[in-house]
N, C-alpha and C positions, 0 to 999 in steps of 0.2 A: 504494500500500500504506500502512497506516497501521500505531499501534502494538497491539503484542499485547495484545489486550482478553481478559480469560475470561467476558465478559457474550455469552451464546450459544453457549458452546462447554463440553459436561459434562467432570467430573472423568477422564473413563478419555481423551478426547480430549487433556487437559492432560499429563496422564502419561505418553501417545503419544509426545506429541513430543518428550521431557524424555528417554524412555529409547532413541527410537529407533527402535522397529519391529520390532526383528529378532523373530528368535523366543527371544531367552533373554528377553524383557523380558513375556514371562507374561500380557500386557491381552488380554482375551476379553471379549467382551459376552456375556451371556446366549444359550445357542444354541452357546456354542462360534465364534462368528464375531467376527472382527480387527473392528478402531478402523479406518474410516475417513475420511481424512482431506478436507476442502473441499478446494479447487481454490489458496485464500488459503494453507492451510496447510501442502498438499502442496510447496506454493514455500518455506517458510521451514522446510520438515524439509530440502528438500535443500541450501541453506545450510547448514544445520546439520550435515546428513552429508560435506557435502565439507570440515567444519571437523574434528570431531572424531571418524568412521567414515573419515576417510585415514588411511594411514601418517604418522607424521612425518618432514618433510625432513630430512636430516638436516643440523648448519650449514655455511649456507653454500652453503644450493640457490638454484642461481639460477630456484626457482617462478616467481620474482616477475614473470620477463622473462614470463610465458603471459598471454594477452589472457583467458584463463578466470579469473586468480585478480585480473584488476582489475577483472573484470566483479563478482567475487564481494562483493569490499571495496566497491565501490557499493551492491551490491544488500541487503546485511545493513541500512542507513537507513534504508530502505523497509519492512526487516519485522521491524525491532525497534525499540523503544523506546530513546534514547541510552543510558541506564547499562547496556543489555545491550550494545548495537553496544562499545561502552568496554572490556567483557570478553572482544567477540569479536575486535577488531581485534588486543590485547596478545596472547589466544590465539595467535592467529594469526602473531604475531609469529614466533611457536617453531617451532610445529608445521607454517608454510608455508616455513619455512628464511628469513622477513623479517629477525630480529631481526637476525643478523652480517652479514645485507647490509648493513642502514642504523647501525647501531651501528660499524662500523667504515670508515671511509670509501675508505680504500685497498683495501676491495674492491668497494665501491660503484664508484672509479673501472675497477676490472677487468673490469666487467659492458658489454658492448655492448651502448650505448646506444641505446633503440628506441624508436618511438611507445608501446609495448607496455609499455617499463618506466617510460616519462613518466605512461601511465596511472593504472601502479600508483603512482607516486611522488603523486599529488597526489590520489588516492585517499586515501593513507595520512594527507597534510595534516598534522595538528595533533600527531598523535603522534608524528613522523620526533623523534627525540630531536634537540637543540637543535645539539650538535655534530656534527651529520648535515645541518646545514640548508644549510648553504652547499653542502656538496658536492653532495645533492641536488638545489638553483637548479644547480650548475654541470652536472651530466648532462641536464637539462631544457634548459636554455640551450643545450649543443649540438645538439640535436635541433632545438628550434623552431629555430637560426639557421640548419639546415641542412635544413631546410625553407621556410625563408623566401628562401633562394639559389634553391631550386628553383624557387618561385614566382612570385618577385616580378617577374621580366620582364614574363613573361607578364601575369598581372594588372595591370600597373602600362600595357602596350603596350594589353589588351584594351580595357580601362574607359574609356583616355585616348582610344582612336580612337575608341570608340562616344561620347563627349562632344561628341569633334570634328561628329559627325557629325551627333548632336542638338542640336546648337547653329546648323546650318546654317539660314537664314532664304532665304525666296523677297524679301523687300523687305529689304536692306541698305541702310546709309548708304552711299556711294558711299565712303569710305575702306576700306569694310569687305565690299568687291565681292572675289571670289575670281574673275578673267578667267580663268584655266583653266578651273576646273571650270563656269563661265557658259558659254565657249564652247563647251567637249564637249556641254553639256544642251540649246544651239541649235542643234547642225550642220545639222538638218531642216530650219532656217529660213535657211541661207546663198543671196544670193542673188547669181547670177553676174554677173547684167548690170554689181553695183556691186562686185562681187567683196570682200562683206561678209555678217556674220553679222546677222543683228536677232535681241536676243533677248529672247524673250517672257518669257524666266522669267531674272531674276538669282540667283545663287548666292553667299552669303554666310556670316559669322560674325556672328552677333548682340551674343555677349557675347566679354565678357574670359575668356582663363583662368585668372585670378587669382579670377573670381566663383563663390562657391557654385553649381552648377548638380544637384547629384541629394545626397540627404539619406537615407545609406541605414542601416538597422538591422537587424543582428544579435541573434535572440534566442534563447538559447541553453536546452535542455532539459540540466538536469544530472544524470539520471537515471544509472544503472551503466552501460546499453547505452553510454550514449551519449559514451563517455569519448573514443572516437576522434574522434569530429565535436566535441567541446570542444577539443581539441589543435588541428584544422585552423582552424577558429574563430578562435582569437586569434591566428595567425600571421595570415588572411587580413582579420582585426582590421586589427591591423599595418603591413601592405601600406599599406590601403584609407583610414586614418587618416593615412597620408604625402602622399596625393594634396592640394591646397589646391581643385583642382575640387567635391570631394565633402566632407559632412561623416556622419561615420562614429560612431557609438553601438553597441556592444555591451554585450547585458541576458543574464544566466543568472538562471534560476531551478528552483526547485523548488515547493516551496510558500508560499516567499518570492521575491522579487525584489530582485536586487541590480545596480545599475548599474555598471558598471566602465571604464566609458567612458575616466577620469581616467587608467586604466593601459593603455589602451590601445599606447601607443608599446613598451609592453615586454610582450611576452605573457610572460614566463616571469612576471612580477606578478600579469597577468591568471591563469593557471593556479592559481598558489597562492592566488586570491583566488577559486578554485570549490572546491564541498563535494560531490564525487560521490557520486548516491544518493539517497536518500531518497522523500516523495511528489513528484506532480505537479500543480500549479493552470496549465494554461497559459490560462485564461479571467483568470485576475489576472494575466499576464505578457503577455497582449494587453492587458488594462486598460491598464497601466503604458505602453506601445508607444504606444498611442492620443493616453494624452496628451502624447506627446513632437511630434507629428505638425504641423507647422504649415503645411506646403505640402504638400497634401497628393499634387497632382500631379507632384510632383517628389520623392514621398517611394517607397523602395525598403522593406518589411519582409520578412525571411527569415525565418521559425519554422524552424527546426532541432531536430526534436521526431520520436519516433516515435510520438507522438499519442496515446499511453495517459493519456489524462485522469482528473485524484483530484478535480477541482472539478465543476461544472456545465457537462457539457457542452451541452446546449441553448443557455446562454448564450455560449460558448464561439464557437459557429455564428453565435450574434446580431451578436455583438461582431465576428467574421471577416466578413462583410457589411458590418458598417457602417463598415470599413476600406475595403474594396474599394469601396463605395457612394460614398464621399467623395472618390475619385478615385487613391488609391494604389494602387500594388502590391504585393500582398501573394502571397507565393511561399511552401509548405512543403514543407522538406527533411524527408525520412524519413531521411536519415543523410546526414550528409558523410565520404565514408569510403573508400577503399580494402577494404572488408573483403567487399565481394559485396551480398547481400539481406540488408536489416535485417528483424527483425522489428515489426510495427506494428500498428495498430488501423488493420484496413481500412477498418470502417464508417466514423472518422471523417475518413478522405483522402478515401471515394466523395460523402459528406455537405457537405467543404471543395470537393470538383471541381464540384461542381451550384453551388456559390454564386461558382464563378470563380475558384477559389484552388487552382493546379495543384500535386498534390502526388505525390512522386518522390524518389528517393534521385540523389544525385549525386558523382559521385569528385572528388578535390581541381584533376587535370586539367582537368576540363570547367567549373570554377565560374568561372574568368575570363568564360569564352565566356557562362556566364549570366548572371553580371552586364552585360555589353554586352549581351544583348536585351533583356534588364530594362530597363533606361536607354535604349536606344532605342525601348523602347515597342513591340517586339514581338510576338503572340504568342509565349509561354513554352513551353506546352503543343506548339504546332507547333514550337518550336526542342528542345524535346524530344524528340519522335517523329524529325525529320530525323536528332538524332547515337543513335538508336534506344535511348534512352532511355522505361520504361515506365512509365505514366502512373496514377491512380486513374481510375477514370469512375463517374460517376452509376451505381448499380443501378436 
């Protein structure tokens, strides 16, 4: 979405939106028949109706905890130009019951804390009034830490065994011979007379695990949808960033690109260092990706995006190819999320599947297990369909 242009759009259309729709608001075209609205603008009246056509909360609603009003403080970036988004979010303040949440912090801390009101909270970003801000990091910081409890086993057992595993060599240096697992892989070849194994194939470790082995990136769509796959994002940031096997890059963008790499070790940084909303370029957020890329076989890229592209998509396609072409993995999440089916631009999953680039929603659960087929070089797509996980496919 871009900003509200009235280049294309007649005076009874502008007045439309401005009053509303209903029927006290009197706009007739000639004929006797209603203003109506494009498909662009139909989206930015019902923003606007869920702002100003709601009741008011009254203070001290806790709105804010609904995943619909953080979808909504996203979504206004996208269809308004900043000095309006500036009057909508203050509005909003009042009339979504925000203002006494964040204005006063002891009841900030009374609100049960949830993915749902971390959303809203770093939605809100730049406005949280100043003596709101700390208390804010501190409801944020309990969620990610208590997400990241939940996580981090897993992830940290899933990634390390699959490293274990791709790191295994059929020709070791003989310090570096694993006799167990050599001998399970030769039983076929034991032979009794000398009551010995021969084995044809050794089983080893190649590298250190102190060596970089997988270089994987995170690139983050900051769009309104996608506030909940931003939250699991930089915990699994986080994780993935502690491991010394792997070196971990996380990018968010929208129509800009911002690396956050630096904040990595603390998502609650990372968080307050996203701007939910707005457009989307992810043909410049693959640019960006690309030239991070220096192995390219040993390079992991996740697009975390529900694919609704504001750039060039053609190029978009090009660029995703000649990722894949080069030898990396490049994976697209249509949500990381607990929340069900995202919604997305099908054409452009069915369009990434034909060039090799499996793409699919995934819950926070299953993301370890994908990162280990990732990294061992898997197919993705077949380790998708096995945990019955559904996939895009070429039309």
């Amino acid at each position: 979405m871009t900003d509200m242009n009235p280049e294309g759009r007649d005076r009874l259309g502008r007045w439309r939106l401005v009053l509303g729709g209903h029927e006290a608001d009197g706009i007739m075209r000639e004929g006797g028949e209603g203003v109506v609205l494009s498909a662009e603008d139909a989206r930015r009246d019902s923003v606007l109706e869920a702002l100003y056509d709601a009741p008011n909360k009254g203070p001290g609603s806790l709105g804010a905890s609904s995943p619909r009003v953080a979808r909504w403080l996203g979504d206004i970036r996208g269809y308004f130009p900043s000095t309006v988004v500036q009057v909508m979010q203050a509005d909003a303040m009042d009339r979504l019951g925000l203002r006494q949440l964040l204005l006063e912090p002891e009841m900030l801390r009374t609100v049960q804390p949830d993915i749902n009101l971390v959303s809203t909270l770093i939605g809100l970003g730049r406005v949280i009034p100043e003596h709101s801000r700390e208390t804010a990091r501190t409801v944020v910081r309990q969620v990610t830490r208590e997400l990241e409890e939940r996580l981090r086993a897993r992830t940290v057992q899933a990634v390390s065994g699959a490293l274990n595993r791709a790191a295994r060599t059929r020709r070791p240096r003989h310090r570096d011979i694993d006799w167990n697992r050599t001998i399970a892989a030769n039983l076929k070849n034991y032979q009794p007379e000398y009551r010995t194994v021969v084995p044809e194939r050794l089983v080893g470790y190649a590298r250190s695990s102190n060596e970089v082995q997988r270089e994987i990136i995170l690139c983050i769509d900051q769009s309104g949808s996608m506030a909940e796959s931003v939250v699991y994002s930089s915990v699994f940031g986080a994780v993935l960033s502690s491991l010394r096997s792997v070196r971990t890059r996380l990018v968010v963008f929208d129509t800009e690109v911002v690396d956050l790499t630096e904040d990595l070790e603390d998502p609650v940084d990372v968080l307050f260092g996203v701007q939910l909303g707005g457009g989307t370029d992810i043909n410049r957020a693959l640019a960006y990706c690309q030239g991070q890329i220096t192995r390219p076989t040993d390079t992991i890229l996740v697009l975390i995006s529900d694919l609704y592209e504001g750039g060039i998509a053609e190029e978009m396609l090009r660029r995703a190819a000649a990722i894949v072409g080069s030898g990396a993995t490049l994976i697209a999440l249509l949500a990381l999320s607990d929340s069900g089916h995202p919604s997305f631009d099908s054409n452009h999953a069915a369009a990434l599947a034909g060039i090799g680039v499996p793409a699919f929603a995934c819950t926070p659960d299953l993301f370890p297990d994908l990162m280990a087929a990732a990294i061992e070089r898997r197919d993705v797509s077949e380790w998708a369909a096995t945990n019955d996980i559904a996939t895009s496919h070429t039309s």
